[in-house]
N, C-alpha and C positions, 0 to 999 in steps of 0.2 A: 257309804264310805268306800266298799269293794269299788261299785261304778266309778267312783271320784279316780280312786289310785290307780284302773284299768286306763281312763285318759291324760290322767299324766302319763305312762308305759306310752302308751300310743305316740303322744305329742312328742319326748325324744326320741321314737324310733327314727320319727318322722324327718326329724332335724338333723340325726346322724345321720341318716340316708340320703338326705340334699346336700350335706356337707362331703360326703365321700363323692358320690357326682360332681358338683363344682372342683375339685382338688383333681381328678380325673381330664375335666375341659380343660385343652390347651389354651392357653392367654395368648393373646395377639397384642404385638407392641407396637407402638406407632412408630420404631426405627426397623421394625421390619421392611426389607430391600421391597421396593413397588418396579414391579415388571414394566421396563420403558418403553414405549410405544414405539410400535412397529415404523423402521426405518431409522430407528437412533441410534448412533456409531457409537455405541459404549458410552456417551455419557459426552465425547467430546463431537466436535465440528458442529453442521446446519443440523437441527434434528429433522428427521423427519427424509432426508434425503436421500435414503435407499429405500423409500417406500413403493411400495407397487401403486401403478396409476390408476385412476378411481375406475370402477365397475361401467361397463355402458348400461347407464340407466341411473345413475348415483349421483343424488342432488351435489352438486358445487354450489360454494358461495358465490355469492351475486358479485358482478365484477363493478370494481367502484374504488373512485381515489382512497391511498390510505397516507395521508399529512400524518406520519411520526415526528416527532422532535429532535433539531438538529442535536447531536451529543456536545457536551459542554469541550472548550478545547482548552490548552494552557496558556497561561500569563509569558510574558517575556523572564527571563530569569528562571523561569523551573527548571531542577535539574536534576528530575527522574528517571532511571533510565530500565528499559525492559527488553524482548526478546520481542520476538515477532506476533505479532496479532492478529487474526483474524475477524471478521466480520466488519473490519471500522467503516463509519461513515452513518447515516442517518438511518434509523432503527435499530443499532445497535448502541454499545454501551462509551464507547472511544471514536473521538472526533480528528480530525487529522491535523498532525502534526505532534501527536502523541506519542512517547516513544514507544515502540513497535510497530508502529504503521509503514505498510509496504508498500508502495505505489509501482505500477508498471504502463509504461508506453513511452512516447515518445516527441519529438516534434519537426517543424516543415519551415522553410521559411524561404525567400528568395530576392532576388535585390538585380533591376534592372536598371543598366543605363546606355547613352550612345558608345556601341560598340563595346559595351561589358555585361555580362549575365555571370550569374552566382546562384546556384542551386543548392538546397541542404536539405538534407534530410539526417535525423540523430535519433534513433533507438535509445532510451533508458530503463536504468532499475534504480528507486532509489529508498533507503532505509534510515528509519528518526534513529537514531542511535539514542538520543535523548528528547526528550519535550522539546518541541521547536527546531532541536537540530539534525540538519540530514546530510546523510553522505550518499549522493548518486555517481553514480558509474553511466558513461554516456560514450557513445561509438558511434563518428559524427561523420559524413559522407558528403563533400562539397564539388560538386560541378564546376569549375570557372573558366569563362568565357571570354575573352578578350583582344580583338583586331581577328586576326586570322587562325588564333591557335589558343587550344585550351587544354585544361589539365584537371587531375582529380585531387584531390585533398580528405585526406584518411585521418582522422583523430579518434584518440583513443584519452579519456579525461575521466580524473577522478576528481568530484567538487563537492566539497563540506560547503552547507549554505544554513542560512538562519535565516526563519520565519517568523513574521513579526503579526501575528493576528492583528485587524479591528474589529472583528465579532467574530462569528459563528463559523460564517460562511467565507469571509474575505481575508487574505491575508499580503502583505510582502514580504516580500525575499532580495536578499543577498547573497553571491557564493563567488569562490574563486577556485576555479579549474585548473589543474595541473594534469601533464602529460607529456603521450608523442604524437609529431604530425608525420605523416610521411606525403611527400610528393610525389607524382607518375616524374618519374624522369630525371627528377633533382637527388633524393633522397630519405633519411630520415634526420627528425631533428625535437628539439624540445618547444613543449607547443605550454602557454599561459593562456587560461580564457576567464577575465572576469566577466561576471553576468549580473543583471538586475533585473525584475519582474514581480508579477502577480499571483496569485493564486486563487481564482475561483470556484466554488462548491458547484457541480453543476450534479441534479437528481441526488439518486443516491449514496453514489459513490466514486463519483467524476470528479477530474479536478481540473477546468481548462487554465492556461501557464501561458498568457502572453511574456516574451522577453527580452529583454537585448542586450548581446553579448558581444565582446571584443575577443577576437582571438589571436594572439600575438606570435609566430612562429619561428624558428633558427631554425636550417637546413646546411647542414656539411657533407659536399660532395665534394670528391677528389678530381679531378681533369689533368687530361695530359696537354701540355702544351710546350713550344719549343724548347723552352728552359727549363723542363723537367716535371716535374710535379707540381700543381697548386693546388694551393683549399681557398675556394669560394666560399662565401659566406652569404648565404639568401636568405633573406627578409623578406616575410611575408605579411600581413597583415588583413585582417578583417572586420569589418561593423556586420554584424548579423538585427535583422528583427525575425525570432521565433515566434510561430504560436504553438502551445503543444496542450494533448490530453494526455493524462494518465488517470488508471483508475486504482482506487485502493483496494488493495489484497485482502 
């Protein structure tokens, strides 16, 4: 009987001893913060992008196509609207024409005939304010060429356009350009440029833009002439065909 009630004694010492140890081990919780790998900007941007370059000697992956999926884009009629976005385009989460998608570049175009040349070149930025619709800012630079004497053409055009997907990768557009033109010689004046064109998905995150655009101009300059002051009034007019890249931001 002693022996009996000696290993009961025994058995809870034993028990209260294990129980004060565990109550002692700190618990780890699965919302404990995980230390983020080396080169990740706090949590936002590309991760990984202030990492130091691998070791000389340090297996790399094998280099080999990687086909991610194009991101899904909006319906005509969506009318979401967001801030600016980063990573759009294929591997990432927002496909273009999303709102927040940034696009930057530009386009070229030129137009020859007997005894007329017309050169462009147009720098853009342009921004979805909403699903499908964009508003670029466009600073448009024209050459023209004609008989003996030529001139330049300076436009400065802000153009809301809407983008009309057929899938993924393809879309059209519409937009109407408002601004100023200014001429070498003549002036400045108020310049209208409607445009129509394509949009296609090119790699990652390319977007090649053939287009063609009208661009309509009024130029008032003053001249002196024998009867004192006139205002001329110059018309100018243009048929453009662009082609342009931008890629997304």
């Amino acid at each position: 009987m002693r022996t009996f009630n000696k290993t009961i004694f025994s058995t809870i010492l034993l028990m209260a001893a294990s129980s004060v140890a565990l109550a002692q081990t700190p618990v780890t919780s699965d919302e404990t913060p995980q230390t983020p790998p080396a080169g990740t900007d706090s949590g936002t941007g590309t991760p990984g992008k202030t990492a130091a370059p691998t070791e000389p000697g340090e297996t790399l992956p094998e280099s080999q196509s990687d086909h991610d999926v194009q991101p899904p884009v909006a319906s005509p009629g969506a009318a979401a609207a967001g801030g600016i976005v980063s990573q759009a385009g294929v591997g990432g989460l927002i496909g273009y024409g999303r709102a927040g998608v940034l696009e930057l570049g530009g386009s070229a175009g030129f137009t020859f005939a007997s005894d007329y040349r017309n050169l462009n070149i147009a720098p853009s930025i342009g921004w979805f304010v909403a699903d499908n619709l964009e508003l670029s800012a466009i600073l448009s630079i024209s050459n023209i060429k004609a008989g003996g004497s030529s001139t330049t053409l300076w436009s400065a055009i802000l153009e809301p356009s809407y983008h009309v997907p057929f899938n993924r990768s393809m879309f059209a557009f519409a937009g109407m350009g408002l601004g100023a033109s200014h001429v070498s010689g003549l002036g400045t004046g108020f310049a209208v440029a409607p445009r129509v064109g394509m949009n296609f998905m090119v790699g990652r995150s390319g977007v090649l833009t053939p287009s063609l655009s009208y661009q309509y101009t009024t130029i008032n300059t003053d001249t002196e002439s024998m009867t004192g002051d006139v205002t001329v009034v110059a018309l100018t007019s243009a048929l453009q065909v662009n082609m342009g890249y931008t890629a997304m931001w």
